[in-house]
C-alpha positions in Angstrom: 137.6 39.9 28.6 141.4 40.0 29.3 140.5 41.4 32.7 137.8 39.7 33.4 139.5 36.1 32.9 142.3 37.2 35.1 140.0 38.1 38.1 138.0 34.6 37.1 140.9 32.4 37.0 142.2 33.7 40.6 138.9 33.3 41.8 138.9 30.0 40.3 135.7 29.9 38.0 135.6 29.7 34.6 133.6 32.8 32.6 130.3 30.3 32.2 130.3 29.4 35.7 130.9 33.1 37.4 127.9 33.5 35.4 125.7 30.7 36.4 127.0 31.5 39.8 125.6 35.8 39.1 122.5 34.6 37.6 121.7 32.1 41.2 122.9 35.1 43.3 121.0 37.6 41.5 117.2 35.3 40.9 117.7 33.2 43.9 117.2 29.1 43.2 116.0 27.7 39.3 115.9 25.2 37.3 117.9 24.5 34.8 116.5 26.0 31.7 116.2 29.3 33.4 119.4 29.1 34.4 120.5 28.5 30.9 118.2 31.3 29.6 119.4 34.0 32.1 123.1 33.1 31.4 122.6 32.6 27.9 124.0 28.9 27.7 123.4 26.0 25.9 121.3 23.6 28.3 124.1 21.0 27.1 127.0 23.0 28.5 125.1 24.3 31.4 124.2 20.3 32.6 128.2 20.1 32.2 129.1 23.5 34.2 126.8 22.7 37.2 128.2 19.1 37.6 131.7 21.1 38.4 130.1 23.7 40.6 128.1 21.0 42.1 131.9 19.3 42.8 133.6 22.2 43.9 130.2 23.3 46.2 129.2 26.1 44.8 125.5 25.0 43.9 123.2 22.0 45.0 120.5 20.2 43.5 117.4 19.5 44.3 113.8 18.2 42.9 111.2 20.5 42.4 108.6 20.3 45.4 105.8 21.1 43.2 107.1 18.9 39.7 108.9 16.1 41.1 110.1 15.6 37.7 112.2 19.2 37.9 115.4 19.9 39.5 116.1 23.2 41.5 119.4 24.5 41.4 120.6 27.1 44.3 124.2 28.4 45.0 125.3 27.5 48.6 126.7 30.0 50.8 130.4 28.9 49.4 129.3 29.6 45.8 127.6 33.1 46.8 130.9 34.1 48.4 132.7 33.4 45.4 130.6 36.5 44.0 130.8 38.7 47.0 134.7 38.6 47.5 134.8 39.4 43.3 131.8 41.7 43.1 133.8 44.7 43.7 136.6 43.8 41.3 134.2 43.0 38.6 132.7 46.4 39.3 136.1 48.3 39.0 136.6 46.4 35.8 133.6 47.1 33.8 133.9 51.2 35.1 137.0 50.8 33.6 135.9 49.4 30.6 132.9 51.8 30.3 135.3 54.6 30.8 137.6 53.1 27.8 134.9 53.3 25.7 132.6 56.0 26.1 129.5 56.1 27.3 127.8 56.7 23.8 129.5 53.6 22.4 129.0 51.4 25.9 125.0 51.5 25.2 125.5 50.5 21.7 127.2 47.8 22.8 125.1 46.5 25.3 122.1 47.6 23.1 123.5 45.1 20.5 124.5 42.6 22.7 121.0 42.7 24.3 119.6 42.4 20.9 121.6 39.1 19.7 120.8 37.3 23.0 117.4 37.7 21.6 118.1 36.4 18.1 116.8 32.9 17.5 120.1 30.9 16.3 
């Protein structure tokens, strides 16, 4: 993660919110417990790491048109640049990782990592 926090840090987003930020940019606006699903947070933190985008204006908030009760969270055109200007670092990073590795042992990984986001903890 070495590289990854260095790119982060300049960017000036932790690792939770870069992916909060990925996972709005990616499925477009959600609520909050997809967002916490998709970015495989706790809802706890994730009410904490949107209150700091939602400061620095990366994201807004809004209630659900359909479930008044249900907020909808989107990234605003600040927050989806913050993606875009890193995008091709975070590319070059993970190559580089990949390349480290192996491709053999890179789908392990990800095939295990895959399976422990699935595990119920």
């Amino acid at each position: 993660m070495g590289p990854i926090r260095g790119m982060l840090a300049d960017a000036g987003v932790t690792e939770q919110q870069w992916r909060v930020l990925r996972v709005l940019d990616e499925e477009g606006p959600l609520d909050p417990t997809s967002i916490a699903d998709r970015a495989v947070l706790l809802l706890p933190s994730l009410t904490r790491i949107l209150q700091k985008l939602e400061e620095k204006g990366y994201v807004t908030r809004r209630r659900d048109e359909h479930d008044r009760r249900r907020q909808v969270i989107e990234a605003t055109d600040t927050g989806r640049a913050i993606i875009a200007e890193n995008m091709e670092t975070s590319r070059r990073i993970l190559t580089e990782m990949k390349a480290k590795l192996g491709e053999e042992k890179h789908e392990q990984l990800i095939a295990l990592l895959g399976e422990l986001t699935e595990l119920d903890v």
